[in-house]
C-alpha positions as semicolon CSV with decimal commas, in nm:
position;residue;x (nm);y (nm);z (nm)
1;X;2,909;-32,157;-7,416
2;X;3,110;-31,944;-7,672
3;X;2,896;-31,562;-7,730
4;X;3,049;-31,384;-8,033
5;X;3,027;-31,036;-8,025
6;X;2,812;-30,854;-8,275
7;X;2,943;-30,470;-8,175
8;X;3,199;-30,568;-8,468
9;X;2,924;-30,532;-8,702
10;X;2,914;-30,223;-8,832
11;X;2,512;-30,015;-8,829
12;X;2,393;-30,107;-9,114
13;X;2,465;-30,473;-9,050
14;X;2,325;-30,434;-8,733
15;X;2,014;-30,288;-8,878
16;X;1,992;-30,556;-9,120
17;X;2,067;-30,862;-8,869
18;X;1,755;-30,629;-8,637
19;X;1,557;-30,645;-8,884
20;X;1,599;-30,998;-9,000
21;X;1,560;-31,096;-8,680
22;X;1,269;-30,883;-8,535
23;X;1,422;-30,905;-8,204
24;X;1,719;-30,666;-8,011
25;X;2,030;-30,647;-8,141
26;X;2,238;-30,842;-7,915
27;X;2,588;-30,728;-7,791
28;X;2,782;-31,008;-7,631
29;X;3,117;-31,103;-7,528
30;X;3,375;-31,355;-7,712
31;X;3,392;-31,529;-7,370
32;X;3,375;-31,911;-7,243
33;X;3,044;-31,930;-7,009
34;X;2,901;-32,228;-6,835
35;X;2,601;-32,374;-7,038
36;X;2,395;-32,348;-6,707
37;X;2,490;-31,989;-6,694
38;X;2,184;-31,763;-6,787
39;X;2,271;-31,418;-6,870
40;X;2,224;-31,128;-6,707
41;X;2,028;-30,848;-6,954
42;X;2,087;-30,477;-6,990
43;X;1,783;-30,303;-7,237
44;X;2,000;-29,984;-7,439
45;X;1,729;-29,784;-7,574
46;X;1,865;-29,516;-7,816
47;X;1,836;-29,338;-8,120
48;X;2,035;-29,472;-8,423
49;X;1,745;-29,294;-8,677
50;X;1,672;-28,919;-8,671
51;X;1,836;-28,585;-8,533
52;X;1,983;-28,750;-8,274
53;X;2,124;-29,097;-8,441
54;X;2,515;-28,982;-8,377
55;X;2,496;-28,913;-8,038
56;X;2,273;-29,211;-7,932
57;X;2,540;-29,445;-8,189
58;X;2,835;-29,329;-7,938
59;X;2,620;-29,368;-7,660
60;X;2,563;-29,753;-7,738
61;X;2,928;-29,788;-7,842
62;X;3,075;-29,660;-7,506
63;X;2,828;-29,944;-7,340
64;X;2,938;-30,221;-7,607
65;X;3,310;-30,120;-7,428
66;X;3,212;-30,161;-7,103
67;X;3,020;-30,501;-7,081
68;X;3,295;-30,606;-7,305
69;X;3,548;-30,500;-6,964
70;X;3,274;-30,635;-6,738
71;X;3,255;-30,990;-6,902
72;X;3,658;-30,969;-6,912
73;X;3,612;-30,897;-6,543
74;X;3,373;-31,204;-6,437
75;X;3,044;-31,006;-6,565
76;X;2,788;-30,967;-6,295
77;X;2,714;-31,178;-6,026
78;X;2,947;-31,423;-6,235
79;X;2,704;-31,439;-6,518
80;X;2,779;-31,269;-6,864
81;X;2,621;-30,957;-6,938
82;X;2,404;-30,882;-7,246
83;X;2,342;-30,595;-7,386
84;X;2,008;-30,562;-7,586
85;X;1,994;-30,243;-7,822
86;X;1,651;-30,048;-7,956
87;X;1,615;-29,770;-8,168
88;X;1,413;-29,528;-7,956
89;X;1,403;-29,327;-8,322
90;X;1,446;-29,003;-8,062
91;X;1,102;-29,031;-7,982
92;X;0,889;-29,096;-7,681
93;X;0,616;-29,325;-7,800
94;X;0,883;-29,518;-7,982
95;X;1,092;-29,542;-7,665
96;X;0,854;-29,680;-7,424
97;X;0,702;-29,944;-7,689
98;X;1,019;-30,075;-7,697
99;X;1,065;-30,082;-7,359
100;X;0,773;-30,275;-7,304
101;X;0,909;-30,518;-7,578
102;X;1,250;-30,591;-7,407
103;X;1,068;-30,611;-7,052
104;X;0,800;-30,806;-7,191
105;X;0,986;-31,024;-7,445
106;X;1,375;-30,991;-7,347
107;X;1,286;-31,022;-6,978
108;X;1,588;-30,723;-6,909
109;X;1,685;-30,692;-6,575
110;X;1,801;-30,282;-6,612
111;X;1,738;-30,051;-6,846
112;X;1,997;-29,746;-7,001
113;X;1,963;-29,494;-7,257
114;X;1,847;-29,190;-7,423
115;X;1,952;-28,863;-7,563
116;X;1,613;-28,653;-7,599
117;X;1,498;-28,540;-7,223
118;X;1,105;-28,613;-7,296
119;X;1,281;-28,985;-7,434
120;X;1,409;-28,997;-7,090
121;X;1,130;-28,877;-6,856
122;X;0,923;-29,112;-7,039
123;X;1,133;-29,392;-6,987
124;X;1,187;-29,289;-6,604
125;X;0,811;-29,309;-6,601
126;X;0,768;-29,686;-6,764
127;X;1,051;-29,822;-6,569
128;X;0,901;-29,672;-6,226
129;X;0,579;-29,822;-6,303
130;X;0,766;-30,207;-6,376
131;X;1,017;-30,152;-6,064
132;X;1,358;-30,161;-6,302
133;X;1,619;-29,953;-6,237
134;X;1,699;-29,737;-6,515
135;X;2,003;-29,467;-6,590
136;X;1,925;-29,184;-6,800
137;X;2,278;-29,149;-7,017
138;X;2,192;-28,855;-7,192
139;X;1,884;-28,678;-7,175
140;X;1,983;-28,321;-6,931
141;X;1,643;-28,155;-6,857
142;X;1,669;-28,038;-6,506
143;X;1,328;-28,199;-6,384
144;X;1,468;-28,561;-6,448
145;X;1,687;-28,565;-6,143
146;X;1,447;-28,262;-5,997
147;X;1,102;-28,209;-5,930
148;X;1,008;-28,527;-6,143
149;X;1,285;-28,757;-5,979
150;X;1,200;-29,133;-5,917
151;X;1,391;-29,374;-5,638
152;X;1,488;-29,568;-5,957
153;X;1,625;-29,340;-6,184
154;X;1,978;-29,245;-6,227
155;X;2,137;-28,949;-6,474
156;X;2,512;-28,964;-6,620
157;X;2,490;-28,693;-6,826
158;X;2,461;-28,316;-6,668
159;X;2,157;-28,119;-6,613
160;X;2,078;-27,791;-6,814
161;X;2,122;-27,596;-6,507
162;X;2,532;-27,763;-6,481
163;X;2,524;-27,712;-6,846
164;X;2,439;-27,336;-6,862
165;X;2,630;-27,246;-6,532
166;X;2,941;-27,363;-6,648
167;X;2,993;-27,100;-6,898
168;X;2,783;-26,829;-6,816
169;X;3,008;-26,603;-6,617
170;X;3,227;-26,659;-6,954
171;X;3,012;-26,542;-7,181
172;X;2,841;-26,242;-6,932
173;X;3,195;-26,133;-6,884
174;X;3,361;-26,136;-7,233
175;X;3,093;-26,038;-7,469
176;X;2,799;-25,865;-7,295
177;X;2,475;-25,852;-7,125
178;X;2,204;-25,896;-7,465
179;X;2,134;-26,203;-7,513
180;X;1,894;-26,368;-7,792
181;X;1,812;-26,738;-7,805
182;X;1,732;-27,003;-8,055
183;X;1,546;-27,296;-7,865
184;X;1,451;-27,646;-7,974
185;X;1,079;-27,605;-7,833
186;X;1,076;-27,957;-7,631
187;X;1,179;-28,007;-7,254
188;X;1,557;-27,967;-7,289
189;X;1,552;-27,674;-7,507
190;X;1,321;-27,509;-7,219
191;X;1,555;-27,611;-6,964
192;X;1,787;-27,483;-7,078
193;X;1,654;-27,142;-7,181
194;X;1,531;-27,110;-6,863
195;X;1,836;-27,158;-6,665
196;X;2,028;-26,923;-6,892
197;X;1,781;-26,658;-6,844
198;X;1,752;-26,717;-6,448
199;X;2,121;-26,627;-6,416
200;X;2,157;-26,361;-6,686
201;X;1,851;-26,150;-6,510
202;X;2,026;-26,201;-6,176
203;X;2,336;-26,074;-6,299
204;X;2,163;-25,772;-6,472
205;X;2,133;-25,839;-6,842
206;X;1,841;-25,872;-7,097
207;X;1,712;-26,137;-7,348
208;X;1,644;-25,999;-7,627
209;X;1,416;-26,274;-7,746
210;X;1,353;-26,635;-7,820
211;X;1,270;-26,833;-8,073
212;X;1,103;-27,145;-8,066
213;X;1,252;-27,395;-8,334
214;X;1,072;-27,733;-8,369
215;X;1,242;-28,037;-8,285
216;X;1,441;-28,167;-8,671
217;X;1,396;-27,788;-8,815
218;X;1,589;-27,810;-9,147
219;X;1,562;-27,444;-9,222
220;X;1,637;-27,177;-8,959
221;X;1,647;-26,846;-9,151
222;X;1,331;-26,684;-9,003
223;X;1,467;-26,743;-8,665
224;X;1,829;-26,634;-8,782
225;X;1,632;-26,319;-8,866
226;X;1,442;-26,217;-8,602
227;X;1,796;-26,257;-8,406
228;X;1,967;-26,043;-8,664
229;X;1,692;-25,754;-8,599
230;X;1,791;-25,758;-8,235
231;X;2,105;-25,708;-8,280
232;X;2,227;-25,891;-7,957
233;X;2,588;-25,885;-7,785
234;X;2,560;-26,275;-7,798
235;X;2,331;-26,560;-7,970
236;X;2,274;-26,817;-7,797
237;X;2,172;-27,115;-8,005
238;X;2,058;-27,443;-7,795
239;X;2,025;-27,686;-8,029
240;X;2,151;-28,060;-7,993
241;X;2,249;-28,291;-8,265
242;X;2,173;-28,237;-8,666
243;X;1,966;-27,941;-8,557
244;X;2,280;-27,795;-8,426
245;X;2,470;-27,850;-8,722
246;X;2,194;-27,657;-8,966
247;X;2,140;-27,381;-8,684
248;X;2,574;-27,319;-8,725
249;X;2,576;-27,352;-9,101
250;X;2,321;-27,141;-9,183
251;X;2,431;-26,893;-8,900
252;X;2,741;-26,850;-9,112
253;X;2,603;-26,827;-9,410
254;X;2,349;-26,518;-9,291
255;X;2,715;-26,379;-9,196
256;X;2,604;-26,363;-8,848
257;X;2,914;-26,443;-8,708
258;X;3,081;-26,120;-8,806
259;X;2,750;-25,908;-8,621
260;X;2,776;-26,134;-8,250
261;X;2,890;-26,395;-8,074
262;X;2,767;-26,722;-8,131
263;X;2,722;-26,953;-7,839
264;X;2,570;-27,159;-7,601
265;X;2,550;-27,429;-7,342
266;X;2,578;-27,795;-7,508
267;X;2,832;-27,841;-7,764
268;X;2,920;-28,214;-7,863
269;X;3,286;-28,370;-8,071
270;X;2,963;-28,512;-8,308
271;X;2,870;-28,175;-8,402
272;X;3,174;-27,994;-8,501
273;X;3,295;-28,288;-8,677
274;X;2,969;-28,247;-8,861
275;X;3,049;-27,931;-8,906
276;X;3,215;-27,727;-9,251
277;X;3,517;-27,601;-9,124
278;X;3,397;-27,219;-9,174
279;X;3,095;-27,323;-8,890
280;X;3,311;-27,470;-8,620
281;X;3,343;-27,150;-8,412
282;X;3,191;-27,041;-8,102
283;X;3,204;-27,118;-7,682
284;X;3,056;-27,363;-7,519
285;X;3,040;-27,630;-7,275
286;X;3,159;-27,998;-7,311
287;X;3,054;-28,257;-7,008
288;X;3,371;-28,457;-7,090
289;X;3,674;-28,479;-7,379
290;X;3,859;-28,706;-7,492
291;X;4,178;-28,488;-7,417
292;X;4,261;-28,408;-7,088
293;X;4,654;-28,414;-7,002
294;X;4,729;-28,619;-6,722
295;X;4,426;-28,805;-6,614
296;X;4,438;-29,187;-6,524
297;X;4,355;-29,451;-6,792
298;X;4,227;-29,198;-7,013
299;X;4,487;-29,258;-7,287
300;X;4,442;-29,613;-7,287
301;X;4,072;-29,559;-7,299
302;X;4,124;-29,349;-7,641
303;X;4,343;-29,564;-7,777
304;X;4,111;-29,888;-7,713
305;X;3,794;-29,683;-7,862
306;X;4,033;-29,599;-8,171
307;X;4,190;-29,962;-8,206
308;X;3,800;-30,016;-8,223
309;X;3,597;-29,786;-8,376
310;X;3,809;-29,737;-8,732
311;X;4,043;-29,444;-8,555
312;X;3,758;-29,205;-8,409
313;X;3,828;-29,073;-8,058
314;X;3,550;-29,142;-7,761
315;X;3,330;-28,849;-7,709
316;X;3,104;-28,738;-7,393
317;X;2,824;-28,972;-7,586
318;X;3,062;-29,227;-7,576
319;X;3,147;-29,206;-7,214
320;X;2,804;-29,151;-7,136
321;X;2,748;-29,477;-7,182
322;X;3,072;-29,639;-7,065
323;X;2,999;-29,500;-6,736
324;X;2,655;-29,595;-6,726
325;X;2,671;-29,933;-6,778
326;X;2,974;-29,977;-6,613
327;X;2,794;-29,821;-6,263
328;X;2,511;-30,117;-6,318
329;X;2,775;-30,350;-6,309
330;X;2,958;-30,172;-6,016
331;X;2,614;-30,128;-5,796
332;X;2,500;-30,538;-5,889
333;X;2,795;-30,667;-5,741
334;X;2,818;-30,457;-5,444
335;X;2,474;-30,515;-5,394
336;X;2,507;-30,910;-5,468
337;X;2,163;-30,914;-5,587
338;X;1,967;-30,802;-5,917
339;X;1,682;-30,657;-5,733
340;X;1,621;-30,330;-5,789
341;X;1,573;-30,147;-5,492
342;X;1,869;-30,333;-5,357
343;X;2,118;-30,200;-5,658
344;X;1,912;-29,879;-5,626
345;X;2,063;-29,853;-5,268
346;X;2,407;-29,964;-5,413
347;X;2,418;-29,672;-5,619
348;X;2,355;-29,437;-5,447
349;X;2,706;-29,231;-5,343
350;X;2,858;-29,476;-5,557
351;X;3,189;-29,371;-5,674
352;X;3,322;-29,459;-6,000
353;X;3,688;-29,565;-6,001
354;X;3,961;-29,395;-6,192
355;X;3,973;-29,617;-6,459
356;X;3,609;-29,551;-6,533
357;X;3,568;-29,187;-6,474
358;X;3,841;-29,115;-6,686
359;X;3,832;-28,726;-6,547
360;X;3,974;-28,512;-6,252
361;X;3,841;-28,544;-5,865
362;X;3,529;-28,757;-5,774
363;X;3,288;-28,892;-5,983
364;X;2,968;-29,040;-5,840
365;X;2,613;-29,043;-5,818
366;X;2,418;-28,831;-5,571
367;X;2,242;-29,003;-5,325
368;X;1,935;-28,763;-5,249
369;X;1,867;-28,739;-5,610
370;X;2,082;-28,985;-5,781
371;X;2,276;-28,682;-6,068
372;X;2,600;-28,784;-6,153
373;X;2,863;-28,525;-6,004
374;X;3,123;-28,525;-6,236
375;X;3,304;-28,227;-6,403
376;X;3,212;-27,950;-6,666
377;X;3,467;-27,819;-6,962
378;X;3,342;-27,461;-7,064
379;X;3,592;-27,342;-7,349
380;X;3,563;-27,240;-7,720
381;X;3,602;-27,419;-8,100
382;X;3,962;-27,221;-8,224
383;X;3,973;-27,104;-8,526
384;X;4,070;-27,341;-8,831
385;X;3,998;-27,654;-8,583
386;X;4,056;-28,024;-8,710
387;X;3,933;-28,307;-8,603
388;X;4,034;-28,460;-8,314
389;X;4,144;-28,099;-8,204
390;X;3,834;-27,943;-8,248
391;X;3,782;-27,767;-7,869
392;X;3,960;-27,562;-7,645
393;X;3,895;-27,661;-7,295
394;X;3,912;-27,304;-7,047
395;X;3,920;-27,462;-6,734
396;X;3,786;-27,787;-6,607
397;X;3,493;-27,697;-6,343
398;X;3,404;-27,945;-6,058
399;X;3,037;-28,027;-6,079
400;X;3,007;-27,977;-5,751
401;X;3,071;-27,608;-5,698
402;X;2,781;-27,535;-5,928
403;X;2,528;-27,776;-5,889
404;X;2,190;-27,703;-5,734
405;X;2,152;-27,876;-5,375
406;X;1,828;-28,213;-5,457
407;X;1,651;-27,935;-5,253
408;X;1,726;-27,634;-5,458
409;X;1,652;-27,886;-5,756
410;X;1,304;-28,000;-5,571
411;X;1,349;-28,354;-5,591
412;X;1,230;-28,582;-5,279
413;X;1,291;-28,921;-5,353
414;X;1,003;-29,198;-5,265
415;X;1,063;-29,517;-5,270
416;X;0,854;-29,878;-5,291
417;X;0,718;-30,022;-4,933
């Protein structure tokens, strides 16, 4: 049996052939299987519609990269891998309806996916309650892997707390102790605010404020006011995605940039290629790039993604998803089975190898509250940046040295009888 690959369509085909269909989009290798061999499913559930529709597009092309490499490799279990994509639109109800579809209907032995954190704590949720194990790619609020943790969820991306402790000694030190923020008002724009302001009232500074911004706000000037008034050392805006890119723009325009320093925690390759060139500016933190001199398979890895993907470099979304569905793969096979609880167990400590984690030191999943350990990259956007160049890395800061301990974090894993 000959699968052709439909990752070569580009989205809108996809959409279209989705559509046509009423069923997953299907992303499958251009490799000779038995006829008796049934495949084994992965459900990608991400947003291609909406604020988020760039990041969750990467997200699904670093997976359509790996289960190509795992099929290459003898797939899983020695059955070929599918990958079955839904548009979670960036929205919970969305999400979990189609996760009920593709457990329902697709009969998908994993699920992956997300970008929005309550997108991901409702997934971690459905797939508790059918017994699948499911990785979080890229949905940070802390509680995920914390107080809310379940024995069969995994997160590849950071947390907020990772997120904000990478740079805040940076920006405490450089550019001063008051502080006003601009917060998407959902779970990870509370996370996040939170663990900013936790570290800057330990270390003796002030927030000045914070303003709630819906999630998909189009027009930010009465928040960019009410920061303006309080004249603040530093603005922190914590924004994701399109909301991002209108918080920066209009930022500039209000001249803002010239009165404080803009920053914050999350800053994505997406965004400031988004971005008019007069908005790329600021410091913040990535959770990988595409440009580190000197690690292992990482310029093959670009140059694959580029051969592919019309010349754009892989981003954190991007690798996000490489990793994620890569570690399914990796945890299966070790485990030799496609039960959960028994890949569950294989994951746990697992350590991804060089090729995959494509960044300094160890990379691998907790065991007491399965959070990928990985690396940080606080740093700043230089001025007149150009895509691919568009960050300055600082320093490269081991996940480890900043992390919360599960306990610190509160999770306490329980797991099935």
């Amino acid at each position: 049996m000959v699968f052709k690959n439909t990752a070569s369509l580009n989205r809108r085909g996809l959409l279209k052939a989705g559509a046509a269909a009423s069923a997953s989009s299907l992303i499958l290798p251009e490799v000779s299987w038995a006829q008796s061999e049934s495949p084994v499913k992965i459900g990608n559930i991400d947003p291609r519609t909406g604020t988020y529709a760039a990041l969750g597009e990467n997200q699904i092309r670093g997976a359509t990269m790996a289960v190509d490499e795992i099929n290459k490799k003898g797939g899983i279990l020695g059955r070929p891998v599918q990958l079955l994509v839904e548009d979670s639109q960036g929205l919970p109800g969305p999400a979990v309806s189609k996760a009920q579809k593709m457990v329902s209907q697709d009969k998908v032995d994993f699920l992956m996916g997300s970008v929005n954190s309550a997108v991901s704590a409702s997934l971690a949720q459905f797939s508790s309650q059918h017994n699948l194990l499911y990785i979080d790619t890229g949905g940070h609020a802390d509680p995920i892997t914390g107080k809310n943790c379940t024995w069969n969820t995994f997160r590849t991306c950071s947390t907020t707390w990772l997120e904000t402790a990478a740079d805040f000694d940076l920006l405490y030190q450089k550019f001063g102790k008051k502080w006003f923020f601009i917060t998407p008002d959902y779970a990870f724009g509370h996370s996040l605010h939170d663990d900013y302001v936790a570290q800057l009232t330990k270390a003796g500074g002030v927030s000045l404020g914070n303003a709630l911004a819906p999630l998909g706000t189009t027009d930010f000037s009465s928040y960019l006011i009410q920061a303006r008034a309080a004249k603040p050392d530093v603005l922190i805006c914590l924004q994701a995605g399109d909301d991002l890119v209108n918080v920066l723009k209009q930022a500039v325009q209000f001249g803002m940039n010239t009165q404080m320093t803009i920053a914050g925690a999350q800053q994505e390759l997406e965004v400031l290629e988004a971005l008019p060139p007069a908005a790329r500016l600021g410091w913040w933190t990535f959770e990988w790039y595409w440009n580190q001199p000197g690690v292992a398979h990482l310029e093959d890895f670009v140059a694959a993604h580029k051969a592919k993907y019309n010349g754009k470099v892989p981003t954190a979304r991007t690798w996000f998803g490489y990793a994620s569905a890569h570690a399914i793969a990796l945890a299966a096979n070790q485990a030799k089975s496609l039960d959960a609880l028994k890949v569950v167990r294989a994951l746990e400590g697992l350590v991804l190898p060089p090729e995959v984690a494509l960044q300094p030191g160890k990379c691998y999943y907790r065991a007491e509250d399965h959070q990928m350990i990985a690396n940080m990259f606080p740093g700043n956007v230089p001025n007149g940046a150009t895509y691919p160049n568009l960050f300055n890395v600082a320093q490269t800061v081991p996940s480890g040295t900043i992390a919360k301990s599960p306990a610190e974090a509160g999770c306490k894993l329980v797991y099935p009888s």
